[in-house]
C-alpha positions in Angstrom: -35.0 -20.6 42.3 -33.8 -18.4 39.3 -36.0 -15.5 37.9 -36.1 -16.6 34.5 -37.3 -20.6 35.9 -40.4 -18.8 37.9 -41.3 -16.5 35.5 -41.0 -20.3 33.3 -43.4 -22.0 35.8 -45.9 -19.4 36.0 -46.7 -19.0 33.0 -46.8 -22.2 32.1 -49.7 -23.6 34.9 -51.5 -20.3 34.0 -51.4 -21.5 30.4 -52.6 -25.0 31.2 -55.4 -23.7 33.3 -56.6 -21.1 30.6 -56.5 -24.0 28.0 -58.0 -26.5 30.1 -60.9 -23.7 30.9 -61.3 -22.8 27.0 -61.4 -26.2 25.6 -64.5 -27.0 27.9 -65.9 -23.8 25.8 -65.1 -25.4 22.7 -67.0 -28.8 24.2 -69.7 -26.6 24.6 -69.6 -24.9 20.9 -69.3 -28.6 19.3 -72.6 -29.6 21.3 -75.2 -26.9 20.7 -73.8 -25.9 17.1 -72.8 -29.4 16.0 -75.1 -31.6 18.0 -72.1 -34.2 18.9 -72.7 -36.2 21.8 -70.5 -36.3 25.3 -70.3 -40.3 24.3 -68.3 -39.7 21.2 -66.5 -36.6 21.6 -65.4 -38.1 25.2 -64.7 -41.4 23.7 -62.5 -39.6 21.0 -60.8 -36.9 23.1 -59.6 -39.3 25.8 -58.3 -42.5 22.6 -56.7 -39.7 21.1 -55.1 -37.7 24.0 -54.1 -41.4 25.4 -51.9 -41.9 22.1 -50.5 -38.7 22.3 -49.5 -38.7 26.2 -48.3 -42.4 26.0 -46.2 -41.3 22.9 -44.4 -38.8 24.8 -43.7 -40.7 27.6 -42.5 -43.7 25.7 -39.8 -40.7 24.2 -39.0 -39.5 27.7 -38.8 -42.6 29.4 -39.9 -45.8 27.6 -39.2 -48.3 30.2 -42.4 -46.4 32.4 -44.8 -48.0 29.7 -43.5 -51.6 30.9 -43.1 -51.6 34.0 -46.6 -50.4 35.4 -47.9 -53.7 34.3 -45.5 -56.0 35.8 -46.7 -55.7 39.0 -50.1 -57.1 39.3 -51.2 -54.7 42.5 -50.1 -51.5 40.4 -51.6 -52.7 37.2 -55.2 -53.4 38.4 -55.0 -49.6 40.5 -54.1 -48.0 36.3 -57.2 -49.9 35.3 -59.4 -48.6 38.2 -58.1 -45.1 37.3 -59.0 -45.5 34.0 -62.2 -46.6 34.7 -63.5 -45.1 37.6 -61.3 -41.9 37.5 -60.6 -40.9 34.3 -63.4 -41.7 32.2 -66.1 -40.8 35.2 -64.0 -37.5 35.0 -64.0 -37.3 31.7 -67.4 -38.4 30.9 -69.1 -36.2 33.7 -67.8 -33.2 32.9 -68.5 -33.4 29.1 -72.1 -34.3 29.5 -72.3 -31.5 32.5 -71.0 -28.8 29.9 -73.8 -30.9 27.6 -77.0 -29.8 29.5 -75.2 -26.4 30.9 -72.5 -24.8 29.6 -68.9 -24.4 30.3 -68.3 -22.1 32.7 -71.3 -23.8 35.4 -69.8 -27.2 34.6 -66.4 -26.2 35.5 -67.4 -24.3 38.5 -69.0 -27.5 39.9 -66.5 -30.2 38.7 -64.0 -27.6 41.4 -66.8 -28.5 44.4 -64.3 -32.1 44.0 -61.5 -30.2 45.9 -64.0 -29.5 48.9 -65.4 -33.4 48.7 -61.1 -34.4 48.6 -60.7 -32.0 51.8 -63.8 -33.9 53.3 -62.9 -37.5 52.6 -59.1 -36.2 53.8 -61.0 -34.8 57.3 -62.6 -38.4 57.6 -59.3 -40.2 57.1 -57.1 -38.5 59.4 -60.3 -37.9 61.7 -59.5 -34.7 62.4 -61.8 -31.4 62.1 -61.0 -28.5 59.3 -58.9 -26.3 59.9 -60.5 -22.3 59.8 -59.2 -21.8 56.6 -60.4 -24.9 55.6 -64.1 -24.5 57.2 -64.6 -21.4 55.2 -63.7 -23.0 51.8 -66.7 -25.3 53.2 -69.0 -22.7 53.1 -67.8 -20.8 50.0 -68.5 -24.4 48.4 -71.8 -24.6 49.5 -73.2 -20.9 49.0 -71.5 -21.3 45.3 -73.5 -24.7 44.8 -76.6 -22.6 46.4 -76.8 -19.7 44.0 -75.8 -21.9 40.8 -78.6 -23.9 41.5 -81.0 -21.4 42.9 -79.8 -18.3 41.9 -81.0 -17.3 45.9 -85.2 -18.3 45.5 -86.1 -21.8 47.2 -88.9 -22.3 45.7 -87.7 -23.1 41.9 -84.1 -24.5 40.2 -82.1 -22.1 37.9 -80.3 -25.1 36.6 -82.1 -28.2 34.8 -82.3 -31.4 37.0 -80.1 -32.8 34.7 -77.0 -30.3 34.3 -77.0 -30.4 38.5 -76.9 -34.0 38.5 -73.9 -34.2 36.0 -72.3 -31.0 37.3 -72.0 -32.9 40.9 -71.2 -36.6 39.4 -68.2 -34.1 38.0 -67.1 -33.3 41.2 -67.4 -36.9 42.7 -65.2 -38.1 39.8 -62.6 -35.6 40.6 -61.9 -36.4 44.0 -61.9 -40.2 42.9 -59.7 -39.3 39.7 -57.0 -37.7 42.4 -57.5 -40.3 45.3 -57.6 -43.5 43.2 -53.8 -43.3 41.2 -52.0 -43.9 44.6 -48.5 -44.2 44.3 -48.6 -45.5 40.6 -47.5 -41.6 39.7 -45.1 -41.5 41.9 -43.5 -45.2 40.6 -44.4 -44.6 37.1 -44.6 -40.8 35.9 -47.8 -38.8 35.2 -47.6 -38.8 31.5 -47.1 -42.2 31.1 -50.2 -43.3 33.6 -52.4 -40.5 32.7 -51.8 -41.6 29.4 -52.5 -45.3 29.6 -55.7 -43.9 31.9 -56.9 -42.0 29.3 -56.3 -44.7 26.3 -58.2 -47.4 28.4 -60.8 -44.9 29.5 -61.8 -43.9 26.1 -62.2 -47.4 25.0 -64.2 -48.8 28.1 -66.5 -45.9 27.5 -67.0 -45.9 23.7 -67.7 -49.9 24.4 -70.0 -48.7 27.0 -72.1 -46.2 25.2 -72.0 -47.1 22.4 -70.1 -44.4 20.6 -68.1 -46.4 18.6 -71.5 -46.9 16.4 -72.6 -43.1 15.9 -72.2 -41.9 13.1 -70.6 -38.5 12.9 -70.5 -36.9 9.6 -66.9 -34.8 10.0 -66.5 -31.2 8.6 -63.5 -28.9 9.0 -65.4 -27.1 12.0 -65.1 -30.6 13.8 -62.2 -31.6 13.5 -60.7 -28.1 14.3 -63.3 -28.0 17.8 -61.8 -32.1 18.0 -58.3 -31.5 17.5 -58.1 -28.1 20.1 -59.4 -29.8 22.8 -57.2 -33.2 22.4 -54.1 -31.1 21.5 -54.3 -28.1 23.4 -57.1 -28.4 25.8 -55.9 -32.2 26.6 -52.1 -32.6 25.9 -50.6 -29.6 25.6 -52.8 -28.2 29.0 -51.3 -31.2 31.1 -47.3 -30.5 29.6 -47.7 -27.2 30.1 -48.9 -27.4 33.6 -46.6 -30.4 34.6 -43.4 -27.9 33.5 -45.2 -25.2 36.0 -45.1 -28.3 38.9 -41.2 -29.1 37.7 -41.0 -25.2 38.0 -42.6 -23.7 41.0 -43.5 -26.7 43.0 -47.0 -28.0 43.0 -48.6 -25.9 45.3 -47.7 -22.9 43.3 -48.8 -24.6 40.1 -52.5 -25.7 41.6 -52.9 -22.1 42.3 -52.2 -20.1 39.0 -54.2 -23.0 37.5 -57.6 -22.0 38.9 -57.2 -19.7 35.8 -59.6 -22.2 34.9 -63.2 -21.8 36.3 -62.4 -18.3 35.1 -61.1 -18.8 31.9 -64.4 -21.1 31.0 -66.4 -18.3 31.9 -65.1 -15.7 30.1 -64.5 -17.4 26.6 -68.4 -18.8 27.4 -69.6 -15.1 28.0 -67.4 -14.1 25.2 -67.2 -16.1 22.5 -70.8 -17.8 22.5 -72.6 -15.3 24.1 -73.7 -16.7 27.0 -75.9 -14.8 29.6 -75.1 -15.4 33.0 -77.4 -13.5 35.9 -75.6 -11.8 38.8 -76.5 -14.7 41.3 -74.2 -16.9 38.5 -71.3 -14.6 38.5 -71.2 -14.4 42.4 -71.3 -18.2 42.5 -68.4 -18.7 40.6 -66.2 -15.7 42.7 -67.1 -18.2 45.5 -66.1 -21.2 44.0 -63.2 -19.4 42.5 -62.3 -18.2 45.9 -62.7 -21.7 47.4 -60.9 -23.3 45.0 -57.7 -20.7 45.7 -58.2 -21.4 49.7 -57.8 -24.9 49.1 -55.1 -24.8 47.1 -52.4 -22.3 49.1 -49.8 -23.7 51.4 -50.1 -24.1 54.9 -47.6 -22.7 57.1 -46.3 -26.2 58.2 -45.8 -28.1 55.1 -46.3 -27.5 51.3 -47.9 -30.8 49.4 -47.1 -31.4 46.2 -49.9 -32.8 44.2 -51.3 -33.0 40.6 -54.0 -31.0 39.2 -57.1 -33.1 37.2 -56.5 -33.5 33.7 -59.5 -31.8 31.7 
């Protein structure tokens, strides 16, 4: 592999990660400051990052729009993505960031790579591996002090925002079990896309969030359009050219930029206080995520990051 294409891939999953960590900031700033709701700004971000997605995979490869629907097996798996990957994903995470903040929310959406590991355990019935039974425990201690902060007898975070926070998690291992082979047959753009399109209007149907009113302002749409362009469309390019460039091992790894990119644009940006128990569960999240994530020394496995 050429300098110049690593250097290329790098930068380009760290990007993705960074934006995908920032935009769930900007979620945040739209909720407290502009009192949107998780149903509408969800239902919006995933319609509008679905047309976007969909129209650049209809330029790179129009027949992958067609096809996925001609087989009736592979066409009812897109709609259960949609549905029960995507927009859980989607939804969860939003309304986690809703009752929290950014940084906790994204912290325990992550936990979904220790439930994937789990479920994967089950499957194969087979034990963890070392590695893999410390990433277990860094999972749990990190879900211990975010929820704790260490004292038993009282919750640092609201009933609801743990609820949410582990609903988050639940939809990401089914958001990256469901798809199957679809990717594979069909391209990630063009069945994230679809995913996100049919998502968006399952849930605004749903909620309900077709019928809010939202009374639009320049600080709005700005917070809107970041998170579908950048935090949404331009976040999954960037880190798909990282996969296409370093492999996707590689490309899961620099994009746990994430957890800490939320938390630093949170502390930073909205002022945020976070207590020491808070900052030591995300090093332990952080550091389970990145356990997870490098390659073994029999096989590297390519996989796709979630979409945020």
């Amino acid at each position: 592999m050429c300098m110049k294409r690593s250097t290329r891939g790098v930068l380009c999953a760290l990007s993705g990660g960074i934006l995908w960590g920032v935009s769930g900031t900007v979620g945040q700033y739209l909720f407290t400051h502009r009192e949107l709701s998780s149903q509408w700004l969800t239902t919006v971000r995933m319609i509008l990052a679905g047309i976007i997605l969909l129209l650049l995979a209809a330029a790179k490869s129009p027949d992958s729009l067609k096809q996925i629907w001609k087989v009736r097996g592979d066409a009812l798996r897109m709609i259960l993505f949609a549905v029960f990957g995507l927009m859980t994903c989607q939804y969860t995470y939003m309304t986690a960031i809703s009752h929290s903040n950014s940084a906790t929310a994204t912290a325990l959406q992550y936990l979904g790579q220790a439930l994937i590991l789990i479920v994967t355990c089950v499957r194969l019935r087979r034990l963890p591996s070392g590695r893999e039974g410390i990433a277990l425990l860094l999972a749990l201690g990190g879900v211990f002090l975010l929820a704790t902060h260490g004292r038993l007898d009282n919750l640092a975070l609201s009933a609801q925002a743990l609820f949410w926070g582990i609903g988050a998690a639940v939809s990401l291992m089914l958001y990256t079990l469901l798809p199957g082979g679809i990717i594979e047959r069909y391209g990630s753009v063009a069945v994230t896309g679809y995913g996100m399109l049919i998502g968006g209007i399952v849930l605004g149907i749903a909620t309900g969030a077709y019928k809010q009113f939202v009374r639009l302002d320049w600080t709005i749409l700005l917070g809107v359009g970041s998170i579908v362009i950048l935090g949404t469309a331009a976040a999954f390019t960037l880190y798909l050219q990282g996969v296409s460039d370093i492999g996707g091992v590689r490309a899961s790894l620099f994009a746990c930029a994430e957890p800490v990119s939320a938390a630093l644009a949170t502390t930073l940006w909205l002022k945020t206080e976070f207590s020491v128990a808070d900052w030591l569960a995300f090093g332990l999240i952080f550091l389970m995520a990145v356990l997870l994530v490098l390659p073994s020394r029999k096989a590297e496995a390519k996989k796709s990051a979630p979409v945020r």
